[in-house]
C-alpha positions, 0 to 999 in steps of 0.5 A: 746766426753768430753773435756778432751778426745778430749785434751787427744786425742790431745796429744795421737799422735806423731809429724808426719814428713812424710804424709806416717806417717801418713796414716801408723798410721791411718791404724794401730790404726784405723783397723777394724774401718769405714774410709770412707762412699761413693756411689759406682761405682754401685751407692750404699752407701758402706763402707772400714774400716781403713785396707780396705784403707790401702790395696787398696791404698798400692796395688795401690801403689804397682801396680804404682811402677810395671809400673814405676812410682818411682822418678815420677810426677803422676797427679789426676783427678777426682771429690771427691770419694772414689777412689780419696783418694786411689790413692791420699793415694797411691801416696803421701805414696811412693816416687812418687810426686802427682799433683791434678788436678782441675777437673773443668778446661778445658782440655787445662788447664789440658794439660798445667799443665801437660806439665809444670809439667812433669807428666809421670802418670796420674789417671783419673776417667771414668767421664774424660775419653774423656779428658784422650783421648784428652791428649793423643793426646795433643803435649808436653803432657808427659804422658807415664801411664794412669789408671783409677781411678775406677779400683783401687781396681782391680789394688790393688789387681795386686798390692799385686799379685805382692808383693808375686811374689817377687817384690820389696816392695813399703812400703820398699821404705824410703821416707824421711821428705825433698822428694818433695811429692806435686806440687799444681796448686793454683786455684787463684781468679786473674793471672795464676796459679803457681806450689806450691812445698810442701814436705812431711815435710810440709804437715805432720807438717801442719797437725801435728800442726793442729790437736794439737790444733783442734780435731773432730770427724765425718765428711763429706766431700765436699770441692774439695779433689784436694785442700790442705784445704781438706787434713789437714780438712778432709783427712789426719786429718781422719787418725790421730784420726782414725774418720769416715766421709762420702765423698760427691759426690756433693754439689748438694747432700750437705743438704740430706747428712748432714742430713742423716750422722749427721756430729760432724764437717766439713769444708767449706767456707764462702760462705756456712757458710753465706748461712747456716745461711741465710736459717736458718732465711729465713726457720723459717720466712716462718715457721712464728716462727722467733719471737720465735727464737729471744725470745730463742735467748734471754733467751739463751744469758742470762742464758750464763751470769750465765754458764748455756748452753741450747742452743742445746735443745733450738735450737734442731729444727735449729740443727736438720736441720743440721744432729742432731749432727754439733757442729762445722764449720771450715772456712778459704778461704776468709773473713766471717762477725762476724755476721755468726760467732756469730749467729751460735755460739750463736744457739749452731754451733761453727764457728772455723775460719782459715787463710791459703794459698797454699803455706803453707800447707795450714793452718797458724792460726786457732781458738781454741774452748776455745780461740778464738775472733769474727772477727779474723782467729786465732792465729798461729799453733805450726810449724809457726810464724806470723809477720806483715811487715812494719805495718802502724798506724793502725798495718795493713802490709803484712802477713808474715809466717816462719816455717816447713809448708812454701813450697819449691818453685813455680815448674820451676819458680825460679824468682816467688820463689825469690820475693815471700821470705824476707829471710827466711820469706814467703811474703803471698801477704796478709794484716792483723793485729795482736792484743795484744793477738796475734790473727790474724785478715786479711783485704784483698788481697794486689792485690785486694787493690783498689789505688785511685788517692787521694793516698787512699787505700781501702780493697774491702773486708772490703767493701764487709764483710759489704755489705753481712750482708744485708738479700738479698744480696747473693754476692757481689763484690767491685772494683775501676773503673775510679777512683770510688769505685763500689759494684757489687751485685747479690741479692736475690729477693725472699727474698726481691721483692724489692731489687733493690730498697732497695740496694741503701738506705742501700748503702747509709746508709752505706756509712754515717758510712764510711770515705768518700775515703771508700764510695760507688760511683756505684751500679751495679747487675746482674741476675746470681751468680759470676764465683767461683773456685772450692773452692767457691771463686769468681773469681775476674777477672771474666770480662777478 
């Protein structure tokens, strides 16, 4: 697609105020067009167009509202297919509030998140079938409905019976821009998890916004669909420019899928942006042709100087790797090294980097793919404003966002709500600057800050942003213990045998560039990658 069809694209499409909107509006301007891609039930890849969607997820709905459901909290649980989407679509399109299950929890943290929250439904996949029963039995559990989620076309289709019966039509159901329509049980890296409050509102102006100044076309989706990041990336975003994307059933599968569905664009962490381009360079020293890599990358980098842009046919054999067809990477969810977002950019992937959190919907600043800066997550989107509070004299303060994305509240938590508000601003708990141009560049977690008994604070994640740019160093994390700044490494020794020697000197090298209250004083590592969330994060409390 040329530049101006994508803005042109941009523009074509109304300022959505409900997610009902919005899925209305992909099924009417999609129509016999693909949606989605999936494996099947019969382990077969199969295809539903825009209408097919429309009509299970409205049965679907149809069929909820027949067993009660209406004014009613229903929880999903399931891993990433196709049925997921089309309950969750069935769900959110009426007057029902949805609460996504993180399908990695044990079931007594499903039972308590369904205990907290009120559900009266839920839909489960046959993979959790066991746990479906052992929440049955659960006391305090409150779920009158059960149904599963891989019957969900035959329960459309009851649903739709149902419809010419007479029944009351759930499409006739208002369901009004304010109308809770989310309670997200954020999947922290620290503490236990709150219930976001998000309205249809919310989402729909997150997503409105988004798309405003982002436009894709076909991608793949892999990023757990129980998180927020994936319905404005992927789900819901779908449906506003009426794309395709293929629905990956597990990262296990990732790199077969990417190369045999040719993504434009996808969405991921830093964590797999970071990965990508180190198997980018492991794979051409293996192959022995880095030097021929870094003598393209020159020749490359100075023809840009004159407006000349080959680097797609330079590097069509990295591209090809990558499906033939990635021009795009959205990133946001923790801290990425400027060294991966320039290095894939200058062989021809733009690295588009965000900043977002839950309780706003989730994406509050984003690069443009003709304004952006290296090292910053963007400049806000058009339904909020940023500011820094109390910036030190650095311009470093607290991130504070107002605007239509910013939640409701925590779900039964009115104290938690209250100290997480400055007025009408919502206090994110995280530290950045703004710079002259209004581009927001994030330096790290207020909880995660590191307080030394000098009085001296220390971001970790500015620590750990520059100790992942070492080749073997595949993860890392940096916390204070008795009083001393400690990196904690796992490393990669296939690509580097002697890592373990290595990491000290180039600690120490790093620390010569450092203020002394920043530097290093223990190294530790370990045989085994860090416990993630299920969004790849790291957990930072992984040793309680």
């Amino acid at each position: 697609m040329k530049k101006k069809d994508k803005i042109n694209k941009m523009k074509s499409f109304p300022d959505f105020v409900t997610v009902k909107d919005i899925v209305a509006y992909g099924a009417k301007n999609g129509g016999d067009k693909k949606q989605f891609m999936y494996t099947d039930l019969g382990k077969k890849v199969a295809t539903k167009t825009f209408n097919e969607v429309w009509y299970d997820s409205t049965g679907m709905g149809q069929y909820l509202y027949s067993k009660g459901m209406r004014n009613k909290k229903v929880a999903i649980l399931g891993e990433n297919s196709y049925y997921w989407i089309a309950c969750y679509y069935a769900v959110v399109t009426g007057r029902i509030v949805a609460v996504p299950l993180d399908p990695k929890l044990p079931t007594a943290d499903l039972a308590d998140i369904l205990i907290r929250s009120g559900c009266e439904g839920l839909i489960y996949s046959d993979d959790f079938a066991s746990d479906a029963e052992a929440l049955k039995n659960t006391p305090g559990v409150a779920v009158k409905e059960y149904f599963r989620m891989d019957d969900v076309e035959n329960l459309a289709k009851l649903g739709h019976a149902e419809l010419k019966k007479g029944a009351e039509s759930y499409l006739d159901d208002e369901v009004l821009p304010d109308d809770l329509a989310f309670i997200v049980y954020t999947s922290g890296t620290t503490g236990k998890s709150k219930g976001v409050m998000l309205t249809q509102k919310n989402v729909a102006t997150d997503v409105t916004s988004t798309c405003r100044v982002m436009c894709a076309e076909n991608a793949i989706a892999f990023l757990p669909f129980h998180h927020c990041f994936s319905w404005g990336s992927a789900l819901f975003a779908s449906c506003v420019f009426t794309e395709w994307g293929y629905i990956c059933p597990s990262l296990r599968t990732l790199e077969k899928d990417i190369k045999d569905y040719h993504p434009q664009n996808f969405s991921a962490v830093p964590l797999a942006v970071e990965t990508i381009y180190k198997k980018i360079w492991f794979t051409v020293k293996k192959q022995g042709k880095e030097e021929i890599l870094k003598k393209g990358l020159k020749i490359s980098k100075f023809l840009l100087k004159f407006g000349i842009d080959i680097r797609r046919k330079i590097f069509k054999e990295v591209i090809d790797n990558l499906g033939g067809n990635l021009e795009v990477i959205i990133c946001g969810g923790a801290y990425l090294d400027t060294k991966y977002e320039q290095g894939l950019t200058d062989l021809g992937i733009q690295i588009i980097n965000g900043y977002g959190i839950s309780e706003c919907s989730p994406i509050v600043t984003v690069n443009r793919i003709d304004n952006y800066k290296f090292g910053s997550v963007g400049l806000p989107i058009p339904c909020n404003e940023v500011k820094i509070n109390e910036p030190d004299a650095d311009g470093v303060g607290e991130i504070y966002v107002r605007g239509t994305n910013v939640m409701k509240g925590y779900y039964n938590d009115p104290e938690s709500t209250a100290e997480a508000f400055d007025g009408d601003w919502f206090k994110t708990g995280d530290f950045g600057r703004l710079d002259e141009d209004g581009f927001l560049f994030f330096v790290g977690r207020k909880k995660n800050l590191i307080v030394l008994s000098n009085g001296k604070n220390v971001s970790p994640e500015e620590l750990e942003d520059k100790l992942i740019s070492i080749d073997y160093v595949k993860e890392v994390v940096v916390y204070g213990e008795n009083d001393m700044i400690t990196a904690e490494f796992f490393l990669d020794t296939v690509l580097e045998p002697e890592a373990e020697k290595k990491i000290k000197s180039d600690v120490n090298n790093l620390n010569k560039q450092l203020p002394g209250y920043k530097r290093i004083a223990k190294i530790k590592t370990r045989d085994s990658e860090f416990p993630k969330t299920t969004t790849l994060k790291i957990r930072r409390n992984y040793k309680n």
